[in-house]
DOKE-557929 format. One record per residue (C-alpha): residue in one letter; x, y, z. Coordinates in nm, 4 decimals. Example, Ala and Ser with C-alpha at 12.3 -4.5 7.8 and 13.67 -1.06 7.14 Angstrom:
2
rest=a	u=1.2300	v=-0.4500	w=0.7800 $
rest=s	u=1.3670	v=-0.1060	w=0.7140 $
***
This chain:
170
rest=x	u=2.0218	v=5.1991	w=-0.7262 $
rest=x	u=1.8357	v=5.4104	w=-0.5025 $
rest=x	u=2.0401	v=5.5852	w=-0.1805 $
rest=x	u=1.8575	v=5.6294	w=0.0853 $
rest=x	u=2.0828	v=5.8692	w=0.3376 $
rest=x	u=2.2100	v=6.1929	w=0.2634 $
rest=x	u=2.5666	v=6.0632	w=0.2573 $
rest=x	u=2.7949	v=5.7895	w=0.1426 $
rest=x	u=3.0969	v=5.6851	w=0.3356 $
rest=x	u=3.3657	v=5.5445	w=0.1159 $
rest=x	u=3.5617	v=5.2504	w=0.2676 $
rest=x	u=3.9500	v=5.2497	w=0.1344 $
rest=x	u=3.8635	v=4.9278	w=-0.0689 $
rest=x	u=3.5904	v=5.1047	w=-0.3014 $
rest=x	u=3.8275	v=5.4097	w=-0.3654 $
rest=x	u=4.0689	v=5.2451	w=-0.4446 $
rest=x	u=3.8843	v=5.0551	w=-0.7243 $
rest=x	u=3.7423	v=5.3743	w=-0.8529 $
rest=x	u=4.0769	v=5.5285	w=-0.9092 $
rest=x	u=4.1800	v=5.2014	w=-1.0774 $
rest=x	u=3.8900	v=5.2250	w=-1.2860 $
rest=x	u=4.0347	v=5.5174	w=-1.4434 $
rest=x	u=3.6810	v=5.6979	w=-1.4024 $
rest=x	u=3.7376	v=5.7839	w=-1.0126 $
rest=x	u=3.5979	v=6.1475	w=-1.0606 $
rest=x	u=3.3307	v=6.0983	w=-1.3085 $
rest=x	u=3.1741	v=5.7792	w=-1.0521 $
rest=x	u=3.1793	v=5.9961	w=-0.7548 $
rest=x	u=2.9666	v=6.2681	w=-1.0038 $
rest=x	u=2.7355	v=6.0157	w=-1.0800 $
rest=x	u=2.6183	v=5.9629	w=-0.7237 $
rest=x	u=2.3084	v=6.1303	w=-0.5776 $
rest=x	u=2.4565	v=6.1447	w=-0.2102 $
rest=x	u=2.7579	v=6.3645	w=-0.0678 $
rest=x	u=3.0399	v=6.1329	w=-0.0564 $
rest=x	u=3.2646	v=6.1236	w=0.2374 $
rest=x	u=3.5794	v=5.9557	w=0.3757 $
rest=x	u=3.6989	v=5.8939	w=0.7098 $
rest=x	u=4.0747	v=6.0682	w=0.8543 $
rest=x	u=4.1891	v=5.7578	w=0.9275 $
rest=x	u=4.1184	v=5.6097	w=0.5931 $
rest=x	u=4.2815	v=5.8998	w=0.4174 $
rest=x	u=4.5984	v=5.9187	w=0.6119 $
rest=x	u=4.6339	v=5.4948	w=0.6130 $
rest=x	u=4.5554	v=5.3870	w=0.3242 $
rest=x	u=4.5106	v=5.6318	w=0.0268 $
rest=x	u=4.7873	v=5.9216	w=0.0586 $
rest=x	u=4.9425	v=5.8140	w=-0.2717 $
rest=x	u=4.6682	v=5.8413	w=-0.4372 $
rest=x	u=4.6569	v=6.1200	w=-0.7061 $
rest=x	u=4.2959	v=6.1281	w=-0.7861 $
rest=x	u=4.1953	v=6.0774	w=-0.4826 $
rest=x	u=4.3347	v=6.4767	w=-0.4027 $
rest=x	u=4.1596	v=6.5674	w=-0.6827 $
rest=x	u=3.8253	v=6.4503	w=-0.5861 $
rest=x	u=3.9368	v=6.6486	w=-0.2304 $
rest=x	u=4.0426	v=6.9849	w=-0.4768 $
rest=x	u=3.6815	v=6.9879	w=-0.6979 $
rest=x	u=3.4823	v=6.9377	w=-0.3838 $
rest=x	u=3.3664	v=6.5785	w=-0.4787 $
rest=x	u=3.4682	v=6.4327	w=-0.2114 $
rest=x	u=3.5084	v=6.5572	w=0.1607 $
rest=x	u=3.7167	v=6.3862	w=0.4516 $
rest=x	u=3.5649	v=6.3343	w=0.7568 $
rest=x	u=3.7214	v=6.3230	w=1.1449 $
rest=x	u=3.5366	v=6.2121	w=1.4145 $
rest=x	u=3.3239	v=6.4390	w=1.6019 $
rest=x	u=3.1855	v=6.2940	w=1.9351 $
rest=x	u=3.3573	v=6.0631	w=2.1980 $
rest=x	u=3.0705	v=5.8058	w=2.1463 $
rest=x	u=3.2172	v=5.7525	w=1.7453 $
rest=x	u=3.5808	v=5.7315	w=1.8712 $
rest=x	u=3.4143	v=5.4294	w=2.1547 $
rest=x	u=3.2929	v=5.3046	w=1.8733 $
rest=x	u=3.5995	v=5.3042	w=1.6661 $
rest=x	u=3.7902	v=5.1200	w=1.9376 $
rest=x	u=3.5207	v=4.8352	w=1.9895 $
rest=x	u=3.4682	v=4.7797	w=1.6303 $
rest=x	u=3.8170	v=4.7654	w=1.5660 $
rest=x	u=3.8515	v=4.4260	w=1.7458 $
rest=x	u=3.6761	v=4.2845	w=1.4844 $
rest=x	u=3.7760	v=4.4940	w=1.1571 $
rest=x	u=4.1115	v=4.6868	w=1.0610 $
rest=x	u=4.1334	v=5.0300	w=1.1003 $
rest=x	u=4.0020	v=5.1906	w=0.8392 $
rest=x	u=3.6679	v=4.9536	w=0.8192 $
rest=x	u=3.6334	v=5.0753	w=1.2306 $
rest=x	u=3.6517	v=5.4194	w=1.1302 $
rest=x	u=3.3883	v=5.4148	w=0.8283 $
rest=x	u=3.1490	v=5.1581	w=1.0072 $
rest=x	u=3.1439	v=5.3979	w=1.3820 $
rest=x	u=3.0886	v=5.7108	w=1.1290 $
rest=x	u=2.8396	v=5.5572	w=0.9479 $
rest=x	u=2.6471	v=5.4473	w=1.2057 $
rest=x	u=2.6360	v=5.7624	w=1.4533 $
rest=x	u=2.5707	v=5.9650	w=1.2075 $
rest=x	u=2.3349	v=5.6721	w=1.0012 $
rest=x	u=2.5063	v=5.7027	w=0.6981 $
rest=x	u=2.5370	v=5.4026	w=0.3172 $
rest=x	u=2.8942	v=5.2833	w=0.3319 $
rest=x	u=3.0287	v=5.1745	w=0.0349 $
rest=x	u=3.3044	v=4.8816	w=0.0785 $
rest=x	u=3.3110	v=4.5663	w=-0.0233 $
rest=x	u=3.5079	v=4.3669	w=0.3073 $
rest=x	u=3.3051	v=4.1111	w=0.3279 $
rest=x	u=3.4102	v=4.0988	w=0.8013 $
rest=x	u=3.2651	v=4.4877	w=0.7395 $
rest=x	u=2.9341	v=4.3768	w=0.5448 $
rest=x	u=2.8611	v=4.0616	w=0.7684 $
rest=x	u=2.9651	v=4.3359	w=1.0703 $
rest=x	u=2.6973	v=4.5654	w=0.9756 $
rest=x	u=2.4123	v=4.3108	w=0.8644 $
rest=x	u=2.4152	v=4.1421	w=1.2021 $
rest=x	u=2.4537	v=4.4876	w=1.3533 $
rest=x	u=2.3322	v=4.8162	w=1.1627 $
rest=x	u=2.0283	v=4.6689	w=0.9594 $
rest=x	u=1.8977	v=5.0581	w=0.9195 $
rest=x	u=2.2217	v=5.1229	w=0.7390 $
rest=x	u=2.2423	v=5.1142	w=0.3336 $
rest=x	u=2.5344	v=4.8955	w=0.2296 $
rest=x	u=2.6304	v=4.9468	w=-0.1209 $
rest=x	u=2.9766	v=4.7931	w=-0.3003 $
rest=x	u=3.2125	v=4.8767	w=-0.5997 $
rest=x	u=2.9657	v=4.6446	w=-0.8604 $
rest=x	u=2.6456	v=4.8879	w=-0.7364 $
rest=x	u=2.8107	v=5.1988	w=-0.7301 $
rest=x	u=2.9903	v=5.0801	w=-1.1135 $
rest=x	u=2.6579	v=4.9720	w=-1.2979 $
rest=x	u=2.4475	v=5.2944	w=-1.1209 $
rest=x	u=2.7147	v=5.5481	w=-1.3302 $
rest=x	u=2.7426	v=5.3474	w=-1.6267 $
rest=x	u=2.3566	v=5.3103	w=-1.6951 $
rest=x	u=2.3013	v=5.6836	w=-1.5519 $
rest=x	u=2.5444	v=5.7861	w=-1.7862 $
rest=x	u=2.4891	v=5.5583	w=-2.0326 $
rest=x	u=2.8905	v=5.4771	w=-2.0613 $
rest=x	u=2.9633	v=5.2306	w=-2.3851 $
rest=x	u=2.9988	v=4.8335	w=-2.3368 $
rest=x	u=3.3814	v=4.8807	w=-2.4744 $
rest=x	u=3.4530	v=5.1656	w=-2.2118 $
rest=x	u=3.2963	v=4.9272	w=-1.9357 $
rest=x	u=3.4487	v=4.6684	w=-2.0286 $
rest=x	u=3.7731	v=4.8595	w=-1.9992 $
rest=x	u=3.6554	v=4.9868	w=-1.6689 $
rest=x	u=3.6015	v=4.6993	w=-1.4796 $
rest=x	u=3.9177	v=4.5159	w=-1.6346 $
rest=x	u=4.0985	v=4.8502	w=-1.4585 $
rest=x	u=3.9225	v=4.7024	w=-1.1521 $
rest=x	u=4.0246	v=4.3448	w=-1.1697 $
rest=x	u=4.3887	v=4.4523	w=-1.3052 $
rest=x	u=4.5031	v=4.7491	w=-1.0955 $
rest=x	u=4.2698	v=4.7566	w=-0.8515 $
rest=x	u=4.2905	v=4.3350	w=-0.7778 $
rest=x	u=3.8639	v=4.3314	w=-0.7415 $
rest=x	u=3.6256	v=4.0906	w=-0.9031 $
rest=x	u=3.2983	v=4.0315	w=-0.7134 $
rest=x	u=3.2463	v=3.7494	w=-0.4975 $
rest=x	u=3.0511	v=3.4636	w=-0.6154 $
rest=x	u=2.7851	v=3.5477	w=-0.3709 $
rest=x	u=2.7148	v=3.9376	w=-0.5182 $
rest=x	u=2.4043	v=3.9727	w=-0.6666 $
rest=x	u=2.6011	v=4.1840	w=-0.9532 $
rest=x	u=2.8472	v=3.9114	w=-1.0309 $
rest=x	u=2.6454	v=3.7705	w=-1.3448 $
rest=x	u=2.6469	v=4.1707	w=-1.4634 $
rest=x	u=3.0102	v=4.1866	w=-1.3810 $
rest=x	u=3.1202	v=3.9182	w=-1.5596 $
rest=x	u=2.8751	v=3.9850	w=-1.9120 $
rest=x	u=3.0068	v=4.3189	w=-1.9171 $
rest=x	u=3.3921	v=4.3049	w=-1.8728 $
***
């Protein structure tokens, strides 16, 4: 998996299957990118999670606010077509032309017909990059993506070029 921008925004869908993978800080140290979330993500979505503050404490992961009045326009228009937190990454990512990592599939077909410039990258990408950079075990994988599917309700679409992999390894 190669990143091409200097940051990845998170969408709440992705962190929340990396803390369910039971790995969340050890993915996010894995990744060659600094790896951001949005305010409104953090404050609707993921305020219960535990390792999510940890990430925030070891400098891992940093939350981001908007910063010009053209990403807040852009919050508002995008969020009559995607929730709130999916606004928020997609008008951050794009000012500032930023990957975002989610896997809504209204955010990805958002951004294809939109923001071709921008690297889209999901939970099954993000997953197989750590384990083969860190060359995790098939058993602690498997147990990794089951955490996915279990607590964190994710399997891949049919349609993800990593569904095959997915499947094989869990």
């Amino acid at each position: 998996m190669q990143i091409t921008h200097s940051h990845i925004l998170l969408d709440a869908c992705c962190v929340i299957n990396f803390c369910a993978s039971g790995e969340f800080l050890a993915i996010l140290k894995s990744l060659p990118a600094e790896i951001v979330v949005t305010t409104v993500v953090q404050e609707r979505e993921l305020k219960t999670l535990l390792e999510f503050e940890e990430a925030i404490k070891h400098g891992l992961l940093k939350v981001v606010d908007f910063e010009s009045e053209e990403e807040e326009e852009s919050f508002v228009n995008y969020a009559v077509d995607l929730d709130d937190g999916e606004s928020a990454t997609c008008a951050i990512a794009v000012h500032r032309k930023w990957a975002i990592a989610t896997d809504d599939d209204k955010a990805i077909k958002f951004l294809q017909k939109n923001f071709l410039h921008l690297q889209i990258l999901s939970t099954p990408e993000i997953i197989k990059h750590w384990s083969e950079k860190q060359s995790i075990d098939s058993l602690v994988l498997s147990n990794v993506l089951n955490g996915i599917k279990i607590k964190g309700r994710y399997v891949p679409p049919k349609n993800n070029p990593l569904q095959s992999w997915w499947q094989k390894s869990s």
